[in-house]
C-alpha positions, 0 to 999 in steps of 0.5 A, a space after each residue: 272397121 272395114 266392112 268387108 273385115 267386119 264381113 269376114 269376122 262375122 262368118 268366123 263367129 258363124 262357122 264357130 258357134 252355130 255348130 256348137 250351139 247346135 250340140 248344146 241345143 239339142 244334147 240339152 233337150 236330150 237329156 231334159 227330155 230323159 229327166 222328164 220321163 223317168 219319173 224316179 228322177 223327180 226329186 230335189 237334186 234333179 231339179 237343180 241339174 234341170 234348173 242347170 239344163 235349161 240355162 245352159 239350153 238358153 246360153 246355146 241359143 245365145 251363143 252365136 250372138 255373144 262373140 257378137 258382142 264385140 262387133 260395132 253396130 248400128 243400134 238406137 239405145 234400147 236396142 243396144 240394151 237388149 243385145 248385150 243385157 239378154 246374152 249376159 243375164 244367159 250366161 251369169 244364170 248359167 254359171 250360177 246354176 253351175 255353181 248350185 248343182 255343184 254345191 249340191 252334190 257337194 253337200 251330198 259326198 260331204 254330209 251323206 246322212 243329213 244332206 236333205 237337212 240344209 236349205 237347198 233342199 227344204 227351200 228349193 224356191 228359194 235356193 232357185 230363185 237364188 240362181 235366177 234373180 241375182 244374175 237377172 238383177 246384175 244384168 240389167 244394171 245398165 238399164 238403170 243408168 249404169 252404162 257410158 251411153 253418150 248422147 249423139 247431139 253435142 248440143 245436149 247435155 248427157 246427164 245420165 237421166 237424160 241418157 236413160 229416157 233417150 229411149 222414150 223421148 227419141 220418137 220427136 227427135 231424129 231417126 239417125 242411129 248411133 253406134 252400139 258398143 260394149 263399151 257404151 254398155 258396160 262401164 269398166 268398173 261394171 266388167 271388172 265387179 263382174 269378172 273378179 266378184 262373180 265369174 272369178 270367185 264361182 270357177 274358184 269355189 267350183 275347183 275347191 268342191 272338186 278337190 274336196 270330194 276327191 281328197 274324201 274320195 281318196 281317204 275313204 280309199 285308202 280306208 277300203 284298202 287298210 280294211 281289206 290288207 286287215 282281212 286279208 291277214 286275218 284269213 292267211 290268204 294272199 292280196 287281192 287285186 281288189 286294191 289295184 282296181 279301186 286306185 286304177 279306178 280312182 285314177 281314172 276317176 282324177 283323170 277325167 276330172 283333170 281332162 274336162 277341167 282342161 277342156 272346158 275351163 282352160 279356154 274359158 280362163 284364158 278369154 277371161 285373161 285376155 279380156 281383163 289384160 285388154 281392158 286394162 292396158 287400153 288394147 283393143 283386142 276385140 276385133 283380133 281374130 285371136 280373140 273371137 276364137 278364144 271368146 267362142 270356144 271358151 263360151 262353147 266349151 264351158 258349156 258343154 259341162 252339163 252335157 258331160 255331166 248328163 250323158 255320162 249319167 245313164 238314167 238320163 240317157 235311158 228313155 230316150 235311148 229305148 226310144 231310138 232302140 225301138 224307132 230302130 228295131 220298127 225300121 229294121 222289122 220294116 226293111 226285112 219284110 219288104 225284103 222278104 216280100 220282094 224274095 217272094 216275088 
């Protein structure tokens, strides 16, 4: 690739990703800081959203370097592990505490009476450690050997054992770097169990648990409304708009969902589709400018979903909102008397 090319799509992944990895950062810490606080919201689910918070907080920090990981570079073995291994381990962590806290809640709607009795909730070590070790296990395959690392000396042959301790044994050898790509790292049966046997299967079980709790929030709707038009005959007294506003409220309710599905999954989902669609015709497509604004704003706005769903809480918000009403009414008290002083003068 042409180095001023090469140039130009660094810049475009840095203008794309700093200021989104910016927002997730510090909304992240906003809203972890308002957990920490509030003690009433020291409980299990909590856990699980704080759980969700700090592998989002992480996959922001590795945002900008993920689109990265289609860009050539001048990187020695180890090295090239670490730049590819670390960002997925972020995400697949990510996505799997998006799936817990999902599930979670799910149960809740579900089983509102016995939802403290399944095992998320009496082996919370257990189910965290579920959405933190898989992803780090899957991630570091490659280091184990499953990779399609290839020895810079024809010379030599490239066994795989070889290739694994190249790391260790490279300090008598030349210091001459090789070229680090995705493609020496990740093998394309290790890309295609990834997509289809985990990312593919959690965005599926996520959309089945939110057409679930919106199919019972719509039968326990339609319920409410049967029970009132039954009072309201009882009584002899005309329709409320009762009715009305609980299926406004419940399309509005359908409406948001519909409208942060659209927003944070659809980019996402035609990245995916784009990347599979590469790797199977043998297009490289990982240069295309396309491409790196479809991979950086999929990434960025699935990540965002967390943020959604803690800003639209307000016990999250709380603390730190009095904090900045108080900072606010200290610096207004200040302004006034100094301008009162000043009148006085």
């Amino acid at each position: 690739m042409d180095p001023l090319d090469k140039l130009s799509r660094e810049k475009l992944i840095f203008y794309l990703t700093v200021p989104l990895s910016t927002i997730i950062i510090f909304s992240n810490l906003f809203i972890i800081i308002g957990i920490a606080c509030n003690r009433q919201l020291h409980n299990t689910p909590n856990y699980f959203f704080l759980s969700l918070l700090v592998a989002d907080l992480c996959t922001g920090i590795a945002l900008p370097f993920i689109p990265r990981m289609t860009l050539d570079r001048q990187l020695d073995f180890k090295h090239c592990l670490v730049m590819y291994i670390f960002p997925n381990f972020l995400f697949l962590s990510f996505l799997f505490n998006l799936v817990m806290v999902h599930y979670e809640r799910y149960l809740c709607i579900v089983s509102p009476l016995h939802h403290s009795q399944f095992w998320v909730h009496r082996c919370f070590p257990l189910a965290l450690l579920t959405v933190w070790l898989p992803p780090l296990l899957y991630a570091s395959l490659p280091a184990f050997g499953w990779n399609n690392w290839v020895e810079p000396n024809p010379n030599k042959r490239s066994d795989s054992n070889e290739t694994f301790l190249r790391s260790t044994t490279s300090q008598n050898s030349t210091k001459e770097d090789e070229a680090c790509s995705y493609k020496q790292v990740f093998p394309k049966a290790f890309i295609y169990l990834e997509v289809c046997g985990l990312v593919l299967p959690a965005m599926l079980s996520i959309v089945a648990m939110m057409g679930r709790v919106l199919w019972i929030a719509r039968k326990q709707l339609q319920d409410i409304c049967k029970l009132q038009r039954a009072v309201d005959r009882l009584q002899q007294q005309q329709p409320s708009d009762h009715e009305q506003q609980l299926n406004l409220r419940y399309a509005k309710c359908v409406a948001a969902v519909s409208l942060t599905f659209l927003v944070c999954w659809v980019p996402y989902i035609i990245y995916q589709l784009m990347s599979v669609t590469a790797l199977q015709t043998g297009v490289s497509l990982q240069s295309s400018y396309l491409y790196i604004i479809m991979s950086c704003t999929g990434i960025g706005s699935m990540a965002i979903i967390p943020l959604i769903l803690g800003l639209a809480n307000k016990q999250y918000t709380e603390p730190i909102s009095r904090l900045m009403l108080k900072l606010r009414n200290r610096w207004r008290g200040g302004r006034n008397n100094r301008d009162v002083i000043e009148q006085d003068v």
